[in-house]
C-alpha positions as CSV (number, residue, x, y, z in Angstrom):
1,X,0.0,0.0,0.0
2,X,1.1,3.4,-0.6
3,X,2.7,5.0,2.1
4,X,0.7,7.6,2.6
5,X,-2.6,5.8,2.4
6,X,-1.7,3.5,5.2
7,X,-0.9,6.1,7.5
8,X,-4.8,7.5,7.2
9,X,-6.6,7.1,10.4
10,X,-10.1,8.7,11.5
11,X,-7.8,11.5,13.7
12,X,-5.9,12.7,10.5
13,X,-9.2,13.6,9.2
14,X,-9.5,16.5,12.0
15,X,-6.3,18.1,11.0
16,X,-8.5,20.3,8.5
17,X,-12.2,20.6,7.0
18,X,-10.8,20.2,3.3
19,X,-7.7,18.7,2.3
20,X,-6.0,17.9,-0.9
21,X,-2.6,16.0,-1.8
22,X,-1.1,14.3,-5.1
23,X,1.3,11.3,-5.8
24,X,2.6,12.4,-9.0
25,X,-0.5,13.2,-11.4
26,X,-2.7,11.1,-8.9
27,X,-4.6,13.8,-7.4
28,X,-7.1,13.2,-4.4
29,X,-9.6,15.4,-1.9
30,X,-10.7,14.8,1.4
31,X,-14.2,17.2,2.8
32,X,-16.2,16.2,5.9
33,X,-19.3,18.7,7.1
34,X,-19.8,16.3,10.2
35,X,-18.0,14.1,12.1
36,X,-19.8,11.1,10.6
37,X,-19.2,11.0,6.8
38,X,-15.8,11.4,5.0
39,X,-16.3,12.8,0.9
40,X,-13.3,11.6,-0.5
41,X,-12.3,12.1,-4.5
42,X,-9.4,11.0,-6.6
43,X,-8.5,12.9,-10.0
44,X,-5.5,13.4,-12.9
45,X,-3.8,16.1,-13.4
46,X,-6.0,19.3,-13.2
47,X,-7.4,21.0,-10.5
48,X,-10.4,19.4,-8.5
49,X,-13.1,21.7,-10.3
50,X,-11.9,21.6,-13.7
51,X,-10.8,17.4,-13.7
52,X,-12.7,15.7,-16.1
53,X,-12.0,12.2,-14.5
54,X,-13.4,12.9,-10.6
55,X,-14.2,9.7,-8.9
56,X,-16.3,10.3,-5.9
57,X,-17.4,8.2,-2.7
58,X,-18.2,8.6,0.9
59,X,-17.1,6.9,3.9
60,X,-18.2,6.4,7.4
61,X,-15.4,8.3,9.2
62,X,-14.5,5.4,11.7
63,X,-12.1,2.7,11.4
64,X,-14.3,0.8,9.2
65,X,-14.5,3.8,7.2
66,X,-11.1,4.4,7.0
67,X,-10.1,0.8,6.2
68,X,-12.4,1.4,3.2
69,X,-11.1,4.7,2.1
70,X,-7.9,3.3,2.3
71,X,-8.5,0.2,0.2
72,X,-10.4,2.4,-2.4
73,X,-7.6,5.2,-2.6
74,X,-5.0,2.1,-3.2
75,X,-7.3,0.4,-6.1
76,X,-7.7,3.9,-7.4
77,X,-4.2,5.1,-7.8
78,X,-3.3,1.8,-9.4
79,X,-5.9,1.9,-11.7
80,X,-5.0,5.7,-12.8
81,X,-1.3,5.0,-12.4
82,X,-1.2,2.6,-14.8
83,X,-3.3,3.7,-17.3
């Protein structure tokens, strides 16, 4: 798993209300409005607004959740990686 995926926990997610990152082109978002639902999107390349390839899926922020963010960010950045 990528580094930086496996280090996501549910207390990362309080370190700000939006955040954004990139591997490379691999380009991903992470919004919550409460403390139950993490909106998490993966992208190429442009900006987050103007991306014409957004993926988009919430989680339950919990462990659970995060297990499954984590899974879904790894299967995403090898799928867009290797394209």
């Amino acid at each position: 798993m990528t580094e930086f995926f496996s280090q996501l926990t549910p207390n990362f997610f309080h370190r700000a209300f939006n955040y954004t990152g990139s591997i490379g082109d691999f380009r991903f978002r992470f919004v919550h409005d409460d403390d139950t639902t993490i909106h998490a999107a993966v992208y190429t390349k442009l900006c987050y607004e103007k991306a014409g390839d957004v993926e988009e899926r919430d989680f339950p922020w919990n462990d659970e959740g995060v297990e499954e963010l984590k899974a879904w960010l790894e299967e995403r950045f090898q799928a867009k990686t290797q394209a």
